[in-house]
N, C-alpha and C positions, 0 to 999 in steps of 0.2 A: 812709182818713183818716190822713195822716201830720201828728204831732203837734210836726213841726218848720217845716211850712210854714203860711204866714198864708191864711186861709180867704177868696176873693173873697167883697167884701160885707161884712168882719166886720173889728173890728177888727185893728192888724196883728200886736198883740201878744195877742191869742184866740190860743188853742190847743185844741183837740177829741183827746181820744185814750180810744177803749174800754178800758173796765175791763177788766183782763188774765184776772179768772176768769171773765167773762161770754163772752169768745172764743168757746172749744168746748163752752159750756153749751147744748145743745140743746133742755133743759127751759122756757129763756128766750125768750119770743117778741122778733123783732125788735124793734118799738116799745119791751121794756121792759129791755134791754140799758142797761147803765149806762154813761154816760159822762162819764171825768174834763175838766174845762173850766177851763182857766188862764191867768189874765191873769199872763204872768212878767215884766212891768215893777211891778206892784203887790205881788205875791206872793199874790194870792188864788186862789181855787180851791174850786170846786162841785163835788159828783157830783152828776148826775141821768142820768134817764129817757132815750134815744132822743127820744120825744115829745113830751119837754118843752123839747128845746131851743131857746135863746133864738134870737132875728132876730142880736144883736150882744152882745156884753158887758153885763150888766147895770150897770156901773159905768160906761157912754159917755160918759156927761152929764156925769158926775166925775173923770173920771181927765182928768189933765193932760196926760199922753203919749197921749191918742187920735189914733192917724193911722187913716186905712181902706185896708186893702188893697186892690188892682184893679190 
């Protein structure tokens, strides 16, 4: 997951990058590994779950800068 490159599928301004102390947390299962998710044309920004992550920005609908990468 590099958190400079735009995610096929997603918007082009998502960005996906694991939580730094979740890396060599071995007590973490996969699934609930935290990851920080940033739209940096808007300046928002989610942590969640592995599991939980979204199909595309939850902001798609709204944001004015949505292009999709591919």
């Amino acid at each position: 997951m590099d958190a400079f490159s735009p995610i096929r599928g997603k918007c082009q301004y998502w960005r996906e990058q694991q939580n730094v102390d979740d890396i060599y947390d071995t007590s973490i299962k996969k699934d609930e590994k935290r990851i920080v998710c940033t739209c940096f044309v808007e300046g928002d920004m989610w942590l969640m779950q592995s599991k939980e992550l979204p199909p595309d920005c939850p902001k798609r609908y709204k944001c004015r800068y949505y292009v999709p990468a591919g």
